[in-house]
C-alpha positions as CSV (number, residue, x, y, z in Angstrom):
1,X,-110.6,2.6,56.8
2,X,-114.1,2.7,57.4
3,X,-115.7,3.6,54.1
4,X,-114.9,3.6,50.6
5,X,-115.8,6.9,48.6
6,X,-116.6,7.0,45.2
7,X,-116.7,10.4,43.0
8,X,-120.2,11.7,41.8
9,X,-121.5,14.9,39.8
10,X,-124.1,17.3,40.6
11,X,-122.7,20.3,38.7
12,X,-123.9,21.2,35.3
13,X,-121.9,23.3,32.7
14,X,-123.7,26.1,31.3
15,X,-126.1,24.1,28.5
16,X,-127.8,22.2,31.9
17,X,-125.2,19.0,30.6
18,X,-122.1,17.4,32.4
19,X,-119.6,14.5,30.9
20,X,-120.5,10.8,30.5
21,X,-116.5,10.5,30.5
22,X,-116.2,11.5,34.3
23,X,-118.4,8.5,35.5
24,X,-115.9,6.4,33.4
25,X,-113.3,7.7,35.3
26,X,-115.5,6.4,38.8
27,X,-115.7,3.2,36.7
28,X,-112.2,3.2,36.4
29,X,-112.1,4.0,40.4
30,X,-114.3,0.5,41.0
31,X,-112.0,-1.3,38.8
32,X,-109.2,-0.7,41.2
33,X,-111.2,-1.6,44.0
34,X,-112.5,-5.0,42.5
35,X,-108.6,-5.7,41.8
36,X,-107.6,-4.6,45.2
37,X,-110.1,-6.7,46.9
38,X,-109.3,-10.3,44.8
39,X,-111.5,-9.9,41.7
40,X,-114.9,-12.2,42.8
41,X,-117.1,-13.1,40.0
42,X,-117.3,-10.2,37.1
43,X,-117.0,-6.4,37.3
44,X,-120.3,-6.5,36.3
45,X,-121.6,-8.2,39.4
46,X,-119.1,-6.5,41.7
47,X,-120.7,-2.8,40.3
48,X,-124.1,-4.2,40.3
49,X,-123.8,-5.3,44.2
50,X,-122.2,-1.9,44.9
51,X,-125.0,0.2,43.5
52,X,-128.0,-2.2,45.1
53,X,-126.3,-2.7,48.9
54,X,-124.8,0.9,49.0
55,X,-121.5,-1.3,49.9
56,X,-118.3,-3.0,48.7
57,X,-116.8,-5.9,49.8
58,X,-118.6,-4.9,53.4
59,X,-117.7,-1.4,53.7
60,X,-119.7,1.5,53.7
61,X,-120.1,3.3,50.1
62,X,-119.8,7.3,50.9
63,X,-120.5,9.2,47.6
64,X,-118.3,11.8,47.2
65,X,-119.3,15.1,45.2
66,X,-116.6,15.8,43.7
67,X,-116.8,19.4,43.7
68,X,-118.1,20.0,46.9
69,X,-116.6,17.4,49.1
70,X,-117.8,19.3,52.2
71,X,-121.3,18.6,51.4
72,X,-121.1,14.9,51.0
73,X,-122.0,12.6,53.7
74,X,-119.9,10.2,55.5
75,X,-122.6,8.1,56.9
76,X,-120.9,8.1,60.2
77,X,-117.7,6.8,59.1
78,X,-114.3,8.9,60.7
79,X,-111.7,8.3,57.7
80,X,-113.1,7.1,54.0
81,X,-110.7,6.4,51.6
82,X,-111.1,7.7,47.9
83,X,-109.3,8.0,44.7
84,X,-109.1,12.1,44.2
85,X,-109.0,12.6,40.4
86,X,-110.4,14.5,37.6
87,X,-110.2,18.3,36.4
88,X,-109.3,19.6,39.1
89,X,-112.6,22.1,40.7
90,X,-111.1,25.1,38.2
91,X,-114.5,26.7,37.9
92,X,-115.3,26.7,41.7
93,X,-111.9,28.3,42.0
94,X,-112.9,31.3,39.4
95,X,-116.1,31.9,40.7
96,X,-114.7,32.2,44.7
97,X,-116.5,28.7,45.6
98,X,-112.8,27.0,46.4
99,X,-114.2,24.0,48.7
100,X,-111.0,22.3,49.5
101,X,-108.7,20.9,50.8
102,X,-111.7,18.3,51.6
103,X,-112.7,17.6,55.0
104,X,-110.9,16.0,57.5
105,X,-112.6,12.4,57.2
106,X,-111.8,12.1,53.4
107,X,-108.5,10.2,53.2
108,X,-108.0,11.3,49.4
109,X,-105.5,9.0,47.0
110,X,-104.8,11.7,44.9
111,X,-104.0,10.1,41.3
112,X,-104.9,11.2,37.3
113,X,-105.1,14.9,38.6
114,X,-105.5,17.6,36.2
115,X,-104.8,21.3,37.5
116,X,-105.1,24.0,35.2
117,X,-104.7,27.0,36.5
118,X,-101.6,27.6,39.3
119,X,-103.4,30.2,41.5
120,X,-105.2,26.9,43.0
121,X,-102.1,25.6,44.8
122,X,-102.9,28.3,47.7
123,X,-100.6,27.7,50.9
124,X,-103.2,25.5,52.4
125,X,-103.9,23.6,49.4
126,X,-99.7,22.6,49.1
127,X,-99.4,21.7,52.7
128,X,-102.3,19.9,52.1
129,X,-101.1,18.0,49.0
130,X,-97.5,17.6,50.4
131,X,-99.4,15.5,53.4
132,X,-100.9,13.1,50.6
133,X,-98.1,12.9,48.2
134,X,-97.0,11.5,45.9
135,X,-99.7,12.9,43.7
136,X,-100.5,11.2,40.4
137,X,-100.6,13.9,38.3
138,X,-102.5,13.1,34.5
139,X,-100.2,15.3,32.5
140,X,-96.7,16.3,32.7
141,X,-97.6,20.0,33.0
142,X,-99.6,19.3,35.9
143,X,-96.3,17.4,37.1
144,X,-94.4,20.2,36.6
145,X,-96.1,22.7,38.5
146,X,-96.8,20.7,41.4
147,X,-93.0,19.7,41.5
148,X,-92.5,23.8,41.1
149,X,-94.3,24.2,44.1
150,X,-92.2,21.6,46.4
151,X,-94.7,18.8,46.0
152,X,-93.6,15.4,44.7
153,X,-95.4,14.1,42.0
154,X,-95.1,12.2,39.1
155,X,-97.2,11.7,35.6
156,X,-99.2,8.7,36.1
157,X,-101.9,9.3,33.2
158,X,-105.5,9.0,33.3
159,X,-107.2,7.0,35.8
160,X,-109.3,5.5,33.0
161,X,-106.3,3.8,31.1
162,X,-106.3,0.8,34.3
163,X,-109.6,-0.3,33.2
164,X,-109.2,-3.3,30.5
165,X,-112.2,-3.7,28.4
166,X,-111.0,-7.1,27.1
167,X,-110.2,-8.4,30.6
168,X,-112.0,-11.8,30.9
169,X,-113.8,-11.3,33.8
170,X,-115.8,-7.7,32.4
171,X,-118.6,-9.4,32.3
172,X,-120.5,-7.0,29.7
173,X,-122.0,-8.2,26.7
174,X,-122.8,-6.3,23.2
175,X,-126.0,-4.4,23.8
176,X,-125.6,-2.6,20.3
177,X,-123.3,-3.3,17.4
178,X,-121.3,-0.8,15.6
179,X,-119.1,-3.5,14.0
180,X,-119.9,-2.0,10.2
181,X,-120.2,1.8,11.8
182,X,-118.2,4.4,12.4
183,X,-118.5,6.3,15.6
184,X,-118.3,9.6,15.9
185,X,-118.3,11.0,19.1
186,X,-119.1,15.0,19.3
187,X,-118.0,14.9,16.1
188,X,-119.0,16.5,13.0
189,X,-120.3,13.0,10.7
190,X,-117.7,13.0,7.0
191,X,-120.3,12.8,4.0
192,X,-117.8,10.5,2.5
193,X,-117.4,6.9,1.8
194,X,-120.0,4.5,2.0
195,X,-119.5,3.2,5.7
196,X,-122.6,3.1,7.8
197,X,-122.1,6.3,10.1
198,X,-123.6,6.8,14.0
199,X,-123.5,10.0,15.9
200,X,-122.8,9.8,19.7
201,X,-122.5,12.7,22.5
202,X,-120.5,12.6,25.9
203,X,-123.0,15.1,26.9
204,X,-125.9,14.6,28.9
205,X,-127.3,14.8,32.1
206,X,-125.2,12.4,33.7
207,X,-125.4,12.9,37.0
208,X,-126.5,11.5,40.7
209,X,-127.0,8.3,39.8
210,X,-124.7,6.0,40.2
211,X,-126.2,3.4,37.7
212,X,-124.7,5.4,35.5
213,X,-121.3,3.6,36.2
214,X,-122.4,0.5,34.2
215,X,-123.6,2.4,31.9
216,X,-120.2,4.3,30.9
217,X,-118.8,1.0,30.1
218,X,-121.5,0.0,28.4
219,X,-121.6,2.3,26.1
220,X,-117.6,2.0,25.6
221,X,-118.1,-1.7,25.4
222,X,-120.1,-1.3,22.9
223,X,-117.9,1.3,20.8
224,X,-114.7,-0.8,21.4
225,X,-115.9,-3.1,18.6
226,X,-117.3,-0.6,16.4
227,X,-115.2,-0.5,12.5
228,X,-113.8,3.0,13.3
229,X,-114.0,5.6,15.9
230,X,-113.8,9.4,15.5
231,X,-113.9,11.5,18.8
232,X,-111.9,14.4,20.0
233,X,-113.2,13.4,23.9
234,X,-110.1,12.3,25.9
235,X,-112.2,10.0,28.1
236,X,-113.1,8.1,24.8
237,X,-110.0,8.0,22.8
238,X,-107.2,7.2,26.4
239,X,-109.4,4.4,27.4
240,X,-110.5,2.6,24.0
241,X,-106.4,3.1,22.6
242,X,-105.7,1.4,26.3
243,X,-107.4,-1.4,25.8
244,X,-106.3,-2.0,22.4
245,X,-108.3,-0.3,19.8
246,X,-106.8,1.1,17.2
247,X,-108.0,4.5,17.2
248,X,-106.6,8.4,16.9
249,X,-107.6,11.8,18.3
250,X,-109.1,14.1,16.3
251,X,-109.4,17.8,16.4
252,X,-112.4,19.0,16.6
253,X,-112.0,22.3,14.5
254,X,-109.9,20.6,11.6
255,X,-111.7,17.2,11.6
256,X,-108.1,15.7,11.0
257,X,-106.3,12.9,13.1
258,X,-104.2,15.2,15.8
259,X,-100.5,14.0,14.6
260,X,-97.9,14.9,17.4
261,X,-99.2,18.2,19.4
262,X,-102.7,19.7,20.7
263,X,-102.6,23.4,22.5
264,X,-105.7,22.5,24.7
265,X,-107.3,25.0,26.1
266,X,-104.6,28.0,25.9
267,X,-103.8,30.5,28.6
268,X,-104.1,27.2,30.8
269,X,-102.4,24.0,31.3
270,X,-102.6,21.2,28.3
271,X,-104.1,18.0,30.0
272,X,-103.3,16.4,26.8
273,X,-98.9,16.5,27.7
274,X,-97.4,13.5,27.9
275,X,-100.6,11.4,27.1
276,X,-100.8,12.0,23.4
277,X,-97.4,10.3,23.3
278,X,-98.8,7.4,24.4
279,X,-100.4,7.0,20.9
280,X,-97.5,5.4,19.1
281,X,-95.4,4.7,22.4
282,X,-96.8,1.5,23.0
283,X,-94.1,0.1,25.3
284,X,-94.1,3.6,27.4
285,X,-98.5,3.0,27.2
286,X,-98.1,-0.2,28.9
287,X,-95.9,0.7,31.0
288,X,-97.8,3.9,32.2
289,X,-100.3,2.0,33.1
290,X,-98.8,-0.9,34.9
291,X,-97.0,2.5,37.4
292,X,-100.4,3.6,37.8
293,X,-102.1,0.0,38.9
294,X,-99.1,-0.6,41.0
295,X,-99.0,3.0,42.8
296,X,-103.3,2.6,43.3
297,X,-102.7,-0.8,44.8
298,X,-99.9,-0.2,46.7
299,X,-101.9,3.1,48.5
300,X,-104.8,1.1,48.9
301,X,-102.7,-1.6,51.3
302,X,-101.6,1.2,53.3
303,X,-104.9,3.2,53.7
């Protein structure tokens, strides 16, 4: 190994905004590295040394875009190791921008994927995958049609469930408190009740900077101790119910708690199988999460 990518954003959607949830899941990415390399001093200090040196723990930070890997640079380094996860580039693939599989100095741990449309898994793009599996796939419909295909695979969840916000060593402190509010999140505010109410958006311009790291957990921080939180946002609800909040996922139309199914996004794959289980599985949660810790650690020795 002789650098350490990281995922970044440069793409917008079409209002000009992008997801404050996919730098959590980076976040998530730099949690497994500070655990891989012996958890020295906070995650707080670990991030805030990455971001000002440009390394971690000596080796050279390469930041990877994640959907155009080909025009990222390595910095001179032949074989950079990366954790490969997210929604998986299904609008480069409509609009005939496919830029994968990424080039041949990316070493991608491919983990938390979420493929929605099949037409992706080209020829290439299987042989590819079959030469990196196992791949971590974040629902089991994803699972399923990579193990259709001949690739092994297995549901691992979201990347951002590894990431404890009540680990002792966070370092982050309350820089707002929502402890009497309740949050919603892209989320139509109830006139009801007398609780204090705050509006929040995963939408913004969230991109390039990689500052923007400490400030996803920040913000979630922050939320984690809020009275309630309302939010149909996956990267706000899988995290927070992770780390032991008590919260549900709402749907966004109905402005109810979703109960036992969501057809997301239809004509497509659901990215919510398997993981909306985890709500009132708690023993199959936890142990979800300690498979994924243990599969990212055990790639990362052997990178």
């Amino acid at each position: 190994m002789d650098g350490i990518g990281l995922l970044t954003f440069i793409t917008f959607n079409k209002d000009h905004k992008n997801n404050l949830g996919d730098w959590y899941q980076t976040a998530a990415a730099c949690y497994m590295w500070w655990n891989h390399f012996g958890r020295v001093g906070t995650f707080y200090n670990f991030l805030q040394e990455c971001i000002c040196t440009q390394t971690m723990n000596g080796y050279p930070i390469i930041w990877i875009y994640r959907d155009n890997p080909s025009a990222s640079d390595p910095r001179g380094c032949k074989k950079v190791v990366t954790f490969y996860n997210g929604w998986w580039l299904y609008d480069y693939f409509k609009a005939g921008d496919y830029d994968f599989p990424p080039p041949t100095w990316l070493h991608p741990i491919y983990t938390s994927i979420h493929v929605r449309d099949k037409g992706i898994l080209t020829p290439t793009t299987i042989e590819h995958l079959k030469l990196h599996s196992p791949i971590g796939c974040r629902d089991k419909e994803t699972e399923t049609m990579m193990k259709n295909f001949g690739i092994s695979a297995y549901f691992s969840g979201c990347m951002t469930m590894i990431l404890n916000l009540q680990d002792s060593l966070l370092g982050f402190s309350k820089t707002l408190d929502y402890s009497d509010a309740t949050v919603y999140i892209d989320m139509p505010i109830s006139l009801k009740g007398t609780t204090l109410r705050c509006s929040l958006s995963q939408a913004g311009h969230f991109h390039r900077d990689p500052n923007w790291i400490i400030y996803a957990i920040q913000r979630m921080y922050n939320i984690f101790f809020a009275k309630s939180v309302i939010t149909h946002r996956l990267h706000v609800w899988l995290p927070l119910l992770c780390s032991g909040k008590d919260i549900s996922l709402w749907d966004s139309q109905t402005n109810k708690p979703i109960q036992k199914s969501i057809h997301d996004y239809i004509g497509g794959n659901n990215r919510f199988t398997g993981l909306l289980e985890l709500q009132t599985d708690v023993k199959e949660r936890e142990r979800i999460q300690s498979a994924l810790a243990e599969d990212c650690m055990k790639r990362l020795q052997s990178a």
